[in-house]
C-alpha positions as CSV (number, residue, x, y, z in Angstrom):
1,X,-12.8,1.0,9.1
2,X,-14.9,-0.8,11.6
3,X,-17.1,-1.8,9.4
4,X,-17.8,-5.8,10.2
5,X,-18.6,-8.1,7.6
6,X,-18.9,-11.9,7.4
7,X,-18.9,-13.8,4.2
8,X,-17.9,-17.4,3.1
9,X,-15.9,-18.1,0.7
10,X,-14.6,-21.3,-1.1
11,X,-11.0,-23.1,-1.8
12,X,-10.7,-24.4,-5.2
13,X,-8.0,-25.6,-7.4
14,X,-6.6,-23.6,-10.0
15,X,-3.7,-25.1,-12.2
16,X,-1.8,-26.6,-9.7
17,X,-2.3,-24.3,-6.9
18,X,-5.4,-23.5,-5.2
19,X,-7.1,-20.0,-5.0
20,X,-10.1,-19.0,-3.5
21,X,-12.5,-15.4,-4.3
22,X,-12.4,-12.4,-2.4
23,X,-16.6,-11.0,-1.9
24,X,-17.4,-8.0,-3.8
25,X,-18.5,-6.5,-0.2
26,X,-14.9,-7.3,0.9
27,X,-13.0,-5.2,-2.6
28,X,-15.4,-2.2,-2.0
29,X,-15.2,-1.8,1.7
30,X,-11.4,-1.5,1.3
31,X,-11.0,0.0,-1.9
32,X,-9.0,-2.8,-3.8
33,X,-9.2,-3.3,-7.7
34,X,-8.0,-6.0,-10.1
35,X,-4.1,-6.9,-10.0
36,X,-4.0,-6.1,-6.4
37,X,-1.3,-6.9,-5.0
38,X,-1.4,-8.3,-0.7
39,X,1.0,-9.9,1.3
40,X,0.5,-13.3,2.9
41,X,0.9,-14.3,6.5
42,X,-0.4,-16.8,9.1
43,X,-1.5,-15.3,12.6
44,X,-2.8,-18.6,14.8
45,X,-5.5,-20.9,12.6
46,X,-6.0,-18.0,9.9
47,X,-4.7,-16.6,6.7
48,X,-4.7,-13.3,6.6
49,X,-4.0,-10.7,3.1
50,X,-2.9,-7.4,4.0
51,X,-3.3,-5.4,0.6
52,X,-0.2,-3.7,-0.1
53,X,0.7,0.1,-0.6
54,X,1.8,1.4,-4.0
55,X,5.2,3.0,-3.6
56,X,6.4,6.4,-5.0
57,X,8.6,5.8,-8.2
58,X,9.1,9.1,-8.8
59,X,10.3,12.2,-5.8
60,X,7.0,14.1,-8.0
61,X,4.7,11.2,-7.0
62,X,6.1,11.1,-3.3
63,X,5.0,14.6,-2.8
64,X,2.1,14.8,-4.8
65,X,-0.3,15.2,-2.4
66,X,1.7,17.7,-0.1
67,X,0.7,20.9,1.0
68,X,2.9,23.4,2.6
69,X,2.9,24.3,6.3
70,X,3.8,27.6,5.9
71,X,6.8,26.4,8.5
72,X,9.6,27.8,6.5
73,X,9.8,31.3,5.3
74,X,13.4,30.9,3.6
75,X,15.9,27.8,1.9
76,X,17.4,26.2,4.1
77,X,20.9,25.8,4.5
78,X,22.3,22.0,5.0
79,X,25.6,23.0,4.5
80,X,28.1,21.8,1.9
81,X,28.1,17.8,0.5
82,X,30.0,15.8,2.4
83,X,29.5,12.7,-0.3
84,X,28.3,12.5,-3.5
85,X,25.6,14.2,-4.0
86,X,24.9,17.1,-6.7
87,X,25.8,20.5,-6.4
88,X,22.3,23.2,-6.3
């Protein structure tokens, strides 16, 4: 994404905080939709969003886009629970 792109934008009050509007350039270059949610931070004299990642809340949606390798041509063995975790 090196894609440059200058706008302006404007800080306004809203309630009792202020809020300014993200360009329509901006939301399709990165792909970001409505409810978005982006951390805050400050690096020098700017302000900068960073939108974040939605995480997995399901082991089916963690590995919903993975492809075997081909790597492993048997189960593995990891040996026998040393905790508490469910017998296969």
């Amino acid at each position: 994404m090196e894609k440059a792109i200058h706008e302006y934008t404007t800080l306004s009050k809203w309630g009792n905080s202020k809020a300014t509007r993200i360009p329509t350039s901006i939301v399709k270059l990165l792909n970001i939709d409505i409810n978005q949610k982006f951390s805050v931070s400050v690096q020098g004299h700017s302000i900068v969003l960073t939108p974040e990642t939605k995480k997995a809340s399901s082991i089916h949606e963690l590995f919903a886009d993975w492809e075997d390798d081909g790597l492993r041509h048997h189960e593995l063995d990891w040996g026998t629970a040393e905790g508490e975790e469910l017998p296969w």
